[in-house]
C-alpha positions in Angstrom: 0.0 0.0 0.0 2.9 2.0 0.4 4.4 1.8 -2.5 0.9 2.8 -4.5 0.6 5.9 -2.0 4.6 7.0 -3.3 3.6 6.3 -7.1 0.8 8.5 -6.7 2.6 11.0 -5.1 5.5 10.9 -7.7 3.0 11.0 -10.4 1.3 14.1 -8.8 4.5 16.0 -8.7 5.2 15.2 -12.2 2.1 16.4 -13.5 2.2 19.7 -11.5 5.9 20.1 -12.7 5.5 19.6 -16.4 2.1 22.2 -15.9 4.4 24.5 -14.3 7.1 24.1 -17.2 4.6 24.3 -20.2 3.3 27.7 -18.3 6.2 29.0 -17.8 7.4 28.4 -21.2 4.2 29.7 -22.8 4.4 33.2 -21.0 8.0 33.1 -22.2 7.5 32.9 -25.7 4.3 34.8 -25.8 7.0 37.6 -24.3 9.5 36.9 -27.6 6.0 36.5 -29.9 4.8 40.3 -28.6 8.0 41.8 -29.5 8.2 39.9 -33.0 4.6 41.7 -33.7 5.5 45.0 -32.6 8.7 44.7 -34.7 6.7 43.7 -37.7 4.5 46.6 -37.2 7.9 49.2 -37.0 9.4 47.7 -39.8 5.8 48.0 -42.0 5.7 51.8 -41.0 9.4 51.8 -41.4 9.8 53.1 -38.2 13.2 51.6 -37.8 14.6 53.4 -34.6 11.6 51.4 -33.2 12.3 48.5 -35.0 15.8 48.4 -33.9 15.1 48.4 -30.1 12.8 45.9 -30.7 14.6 43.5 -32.2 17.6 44.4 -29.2 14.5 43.9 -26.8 13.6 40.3 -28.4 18.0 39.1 -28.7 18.3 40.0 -25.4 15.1 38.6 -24.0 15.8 35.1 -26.1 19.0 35.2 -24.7 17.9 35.0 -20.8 15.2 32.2 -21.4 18.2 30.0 -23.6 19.7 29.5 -20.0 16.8 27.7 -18.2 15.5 26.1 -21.7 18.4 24.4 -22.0 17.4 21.9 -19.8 14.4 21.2 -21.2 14.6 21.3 -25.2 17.0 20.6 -27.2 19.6 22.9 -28.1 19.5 23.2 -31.9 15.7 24.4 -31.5 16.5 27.3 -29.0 20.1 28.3 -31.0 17.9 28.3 -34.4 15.7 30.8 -32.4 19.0 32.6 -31.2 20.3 32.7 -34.7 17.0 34.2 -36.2 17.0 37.0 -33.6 20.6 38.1 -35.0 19.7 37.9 -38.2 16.7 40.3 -37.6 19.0 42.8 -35.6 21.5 42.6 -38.5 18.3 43.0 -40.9 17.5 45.9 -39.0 20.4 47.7 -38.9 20.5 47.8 -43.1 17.3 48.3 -43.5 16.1 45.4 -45.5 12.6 45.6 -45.7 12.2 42.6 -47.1 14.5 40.1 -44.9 13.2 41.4 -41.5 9.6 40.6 -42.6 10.9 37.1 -44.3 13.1 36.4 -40.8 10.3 37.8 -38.6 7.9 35.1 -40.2 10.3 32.6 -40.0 10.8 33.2 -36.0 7.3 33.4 -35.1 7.5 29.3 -37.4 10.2 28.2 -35.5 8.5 29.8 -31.9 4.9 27.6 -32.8 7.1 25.2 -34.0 9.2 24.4 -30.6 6.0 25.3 -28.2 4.0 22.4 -30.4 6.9 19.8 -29.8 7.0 20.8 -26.1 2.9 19.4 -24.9 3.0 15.8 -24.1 0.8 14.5 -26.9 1.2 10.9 -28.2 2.7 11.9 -31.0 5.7 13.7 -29.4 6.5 11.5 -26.9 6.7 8.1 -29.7 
């Protein structure tokens, strides 16, 4: 009986931990996914002063959740993320239209794409 009362117990904790995780990692992103709007918006005005300390704002803020995400996913996904944010800055900084819209859209892919992967559905855990 003992043993069944520590399982559930165990189990519980998990649960509430990986609730916790996908939480936290949801208000996270939704963080990096508000700045990737509002730079979209700069850049479509061509309001790039804005722009620029947006795109700072969302390298910066990637940067800090990298370190306790690093734990949890797998590199490659959060460094692609990392990468795309550079690219934007750089985008930013010669004022390419046209690549910071591209790169921003691609982001805002890979962002989805890394929340999706991170639910325990069947799917991702086979």
């Amino acid at each position: 009986m003992r043993g069944v009362i520590v399982g559930i117990v165990i189990f519980i904790v998990m649960i509430t931990g990986m609730l916790f995780y996908l939480k936290v990692l949801e208000k996270s992103t939704d963080g990096v996914l508000e700045l990737v709007d509002g730079t979209y918006e700069a850049v479509s005005r061509e309001s790039w002063e804005e722009a620029s300390g947006r795109a700072e704002q969302m390298h910066a803020q990637w940067r800090e959740n990298m370190v306790w995400m690093a734990a949890f996913i797998a590199v490659n996904k959060t460094e692609n993320i990392l990468i795309s944010t550079a690219n934007i800055n750089e985008y930013v900084k010669r004022r390419d239209t046209e690549e910071v819209l591209s790169e921003l859209a691609r982001l805002r892919i890979l962002i989805e794409q890394m929340r999706k992967s991170e639910y325990p559905l069947l799917r991702n855990v086979i």
